[in-house]
N, C-alpha and C positions, 0 to 999 in steps of 0.2 A: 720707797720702792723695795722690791723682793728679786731675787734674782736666783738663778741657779750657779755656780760660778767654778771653772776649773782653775786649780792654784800649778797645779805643776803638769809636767808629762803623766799620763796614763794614771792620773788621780782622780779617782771617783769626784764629779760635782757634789759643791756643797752647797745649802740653802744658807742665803745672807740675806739679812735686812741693810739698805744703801739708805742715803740720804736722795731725795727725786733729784735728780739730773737737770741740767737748764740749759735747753739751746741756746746757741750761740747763734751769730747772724749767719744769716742762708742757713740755720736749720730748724729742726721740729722735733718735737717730743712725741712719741709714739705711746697711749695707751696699748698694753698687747691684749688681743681677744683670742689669736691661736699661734701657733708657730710651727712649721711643719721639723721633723726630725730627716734631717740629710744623711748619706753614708758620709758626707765631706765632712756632717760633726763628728764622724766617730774619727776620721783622719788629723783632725785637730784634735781631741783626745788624746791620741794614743802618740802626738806629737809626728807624725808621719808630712806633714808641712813645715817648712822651714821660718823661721824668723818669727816664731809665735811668743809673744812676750805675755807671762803670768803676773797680774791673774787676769783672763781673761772671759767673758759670757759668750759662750756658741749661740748660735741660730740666728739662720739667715732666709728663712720661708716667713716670713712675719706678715702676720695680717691684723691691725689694727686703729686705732682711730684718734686723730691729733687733739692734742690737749693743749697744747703751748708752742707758739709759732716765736722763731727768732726773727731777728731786726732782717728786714729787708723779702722776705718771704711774701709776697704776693700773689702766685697764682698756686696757693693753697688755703685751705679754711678749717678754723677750730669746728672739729666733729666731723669731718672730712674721713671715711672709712680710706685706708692707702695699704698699699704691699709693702715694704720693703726687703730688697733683693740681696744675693750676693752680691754683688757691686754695687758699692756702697760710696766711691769717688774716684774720680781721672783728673789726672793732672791739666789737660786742657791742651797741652803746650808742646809734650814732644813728638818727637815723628809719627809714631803711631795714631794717637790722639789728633793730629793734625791730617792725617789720612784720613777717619772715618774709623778706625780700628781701633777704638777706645779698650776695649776686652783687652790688649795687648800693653794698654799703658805700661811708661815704664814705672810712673810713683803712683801706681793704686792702692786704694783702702779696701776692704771686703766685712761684712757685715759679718759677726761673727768670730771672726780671725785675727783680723787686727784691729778691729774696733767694734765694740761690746756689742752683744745679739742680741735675740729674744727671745733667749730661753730667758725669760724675766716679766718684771707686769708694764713694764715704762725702757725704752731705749730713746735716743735721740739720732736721727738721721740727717743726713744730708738733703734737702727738700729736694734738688735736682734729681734726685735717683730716688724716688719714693713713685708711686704708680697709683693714680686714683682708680678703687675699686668699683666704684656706684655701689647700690642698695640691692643687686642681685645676686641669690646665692648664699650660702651658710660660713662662715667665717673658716672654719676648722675643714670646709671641703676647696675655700679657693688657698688656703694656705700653699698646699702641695704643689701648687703654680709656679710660686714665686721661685723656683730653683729647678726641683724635679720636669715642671713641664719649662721651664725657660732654657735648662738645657738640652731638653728632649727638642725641642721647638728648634734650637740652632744647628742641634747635630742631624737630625729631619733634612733641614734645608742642604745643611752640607754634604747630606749624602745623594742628592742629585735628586734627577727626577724619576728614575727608575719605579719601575710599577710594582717591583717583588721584592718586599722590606723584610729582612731578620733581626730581630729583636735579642738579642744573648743578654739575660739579667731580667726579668719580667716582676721588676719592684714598682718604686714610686714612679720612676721615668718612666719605666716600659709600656708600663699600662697608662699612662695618660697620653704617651706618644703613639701609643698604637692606636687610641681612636683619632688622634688628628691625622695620621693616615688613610686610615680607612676611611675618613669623611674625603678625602682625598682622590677616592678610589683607589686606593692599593691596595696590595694582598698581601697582610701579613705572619709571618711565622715566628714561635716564639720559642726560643731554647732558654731551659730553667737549671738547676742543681739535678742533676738525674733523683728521681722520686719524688720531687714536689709536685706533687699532684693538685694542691691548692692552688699555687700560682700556672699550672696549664690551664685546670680547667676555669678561670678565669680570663684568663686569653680568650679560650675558647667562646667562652661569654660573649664578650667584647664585641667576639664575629672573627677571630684570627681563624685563618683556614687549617694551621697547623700547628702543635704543640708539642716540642717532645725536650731530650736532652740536652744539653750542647756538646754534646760528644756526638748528636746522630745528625747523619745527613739528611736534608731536606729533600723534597718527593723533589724538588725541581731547585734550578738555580736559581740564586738572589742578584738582583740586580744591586744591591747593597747591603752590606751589615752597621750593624750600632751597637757598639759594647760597652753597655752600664757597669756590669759586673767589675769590681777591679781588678782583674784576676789577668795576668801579662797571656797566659797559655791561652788562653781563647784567642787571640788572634790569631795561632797558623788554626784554628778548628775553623775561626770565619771564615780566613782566606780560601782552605776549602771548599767551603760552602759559596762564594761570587762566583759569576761569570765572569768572563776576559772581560776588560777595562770595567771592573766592578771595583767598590768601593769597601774598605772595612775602615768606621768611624769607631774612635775610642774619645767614649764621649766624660768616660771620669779625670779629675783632677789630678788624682794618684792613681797610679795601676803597679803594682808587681811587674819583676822585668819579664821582658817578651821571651820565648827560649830561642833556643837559633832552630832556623824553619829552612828548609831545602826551598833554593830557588827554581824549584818551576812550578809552586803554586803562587807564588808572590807573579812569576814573568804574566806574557799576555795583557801588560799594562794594568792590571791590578793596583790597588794602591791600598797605604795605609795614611791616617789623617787623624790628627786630635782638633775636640773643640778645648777652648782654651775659656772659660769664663763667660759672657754675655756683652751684650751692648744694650743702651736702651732701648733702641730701636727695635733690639727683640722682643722685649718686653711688650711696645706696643703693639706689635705686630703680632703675637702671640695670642695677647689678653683677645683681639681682635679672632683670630685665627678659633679659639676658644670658647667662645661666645656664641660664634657661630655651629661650632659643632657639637655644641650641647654637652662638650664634657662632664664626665660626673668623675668622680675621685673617690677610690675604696680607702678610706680609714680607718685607725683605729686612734682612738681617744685616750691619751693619758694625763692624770695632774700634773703640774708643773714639779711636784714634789719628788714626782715617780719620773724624770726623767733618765737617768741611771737605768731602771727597768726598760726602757726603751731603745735607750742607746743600748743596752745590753741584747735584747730581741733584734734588732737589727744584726747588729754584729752576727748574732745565729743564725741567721737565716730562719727567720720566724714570727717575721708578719708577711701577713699577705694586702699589698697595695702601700700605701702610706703611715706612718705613727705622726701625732698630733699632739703638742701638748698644749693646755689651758689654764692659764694662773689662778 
């Protein structure tokens, strides 16, 4: 196998030739056909997560196709198209896990993070936590799923039912969550980097009713915000932007600290709220949720070779929709 591989903090990936990997029992060996590029790989990069042990393979949007099943694997199959996700294993056992609240386990794995991705041609998974794709759809367009729309999809639900959605960050998440809105019937509004004009007028695309900075106030209030960006200051901007007992979800892993915000935009039962990771259940309920509303995902394609150049475009703020790479 081939892999792209980060050795230290903030150390450019390098391209390695491995020996193939061999599941172990309950797991599988993943052929990769795409892997989507997360901002949470650049947060592992740049060491910005804790407890990352080198060397390690980022990418956790994988979409590809089992070549080697381990001992005890049954309800999967060699050539079997699957996703695999950031959650990548739950302890089964502690309080969380035993609630329903796996996303909170206290001994989780994550794909990517602390156990190798696929930024590579071959990973090996956890079969429990793999997601059968079927035969519908382009490999490099359902990639951006498996994370971007799996957290868009939980921080969506989190943020109520409210009919008047804000969008702050209008990237991989934004734009795949905004159409499972809108299939939704709700009105969405999307605040960018002031001057990106690419990712407004995509929104606009989409069918968002409004597009502007995230400095400017929306024509009307939101019954909730969802803040991809990780950037801590966009919260007192959201909180501006909700109605009384409205919602601002912070839906990234990492975010920069919040600044101190005058309490009377927080009172009137306003809240703030992090999504914390996924369960599977999202996933099913997503892929499901997705299917239905005909998702399409803006991409852009790069070799596996040129990942460096994408985590680098990301960081810039300089694609528009999702980056993909392919072995």
């Amino acid at each position: 196998m081939y892999a792209m591989v980060l050795s230290a903090r903030g150390a450019p990936l390098t391209f390695e030739q491995r020996p193939d990997p061999i599941p172990g029992p309950g797991e599988v060996r993943v052929r990769v056909s795409a892997c989507g590029v997360c901002r949470t790989d650049l947060h592992v990069v740049d060491g910005e997560l804790p407890g990352i042990r080198y060397p390690i393979i980022p990418g956790h949007e994988v979409v590809g196709r089992i070549d080697a099943l381990g001992a005890g694997v049954d309800h999967l199959d060699l050539g079997m198209r699957v996703g695999v996700p950031w959650l990548g294993f739950t302890c089964g056992e502690c309080l969380y896990c035993r609630a329903g609240k796996e996303n909170l386990c206290d001994r989780p794995e994550f794909t990517g993070y602390t156990r190798d991705g696929g930024f590579a041609s071959h990973l090996v998974a956890d079969a429990r936590y793999c997601f059968a794709l079927g035969e519908h759809g382009e490999d490099t367009a359902l990639s951006p799923l498996l994370c971007a729309g799996l957290i868009g999809w939980r921080s969506l639900v989190m943020a109520g039912d409210g009919r008047t959605i804000g969008i702050y960050g209008f990237g991989a998440a934004g734009h795949i969550v905004a159409q499972v809105a809108l299939a939704q019937g709700r009105t969405v509004y999307a605040f960018t980097r002031r001057g990106d004009q690419e990712a407004q007028q995509l929104a606009l695309s989409l069918g968002a009713d409004w597009a502007g900075a995230s400095e400017d106030i929306p024509p009307t209030e939101l019954d909730a915000a969802i803040i991809y960006a990780p950037v801590g200051a966009l919260v007192p901007l959201a909180l501006r932007s909700v109605r009384k007992g409205g919602r601002v979800v912070c839906a990234g892993i990492h975010m920069s600290d919040i600044p101190t915000l005058p309490y009377h935009i927080l009172w009137g039962e306003r809240q703030i709220m992090s999504v914390a990771n996924l369960t599977r259940k999202d996933g099913f309920d997503f892929l499901a949720a997705a299917a239905k509303a005909n998702i399409r995902t803006h991409t852009t394609v790069f070799p596996l070779a040129e990942a460096n150049e994408a985590l680098a475009r990301l960081r810039d703020g300089k694609l528009v929709g999702a980056a993909v790479l392919r072995p």
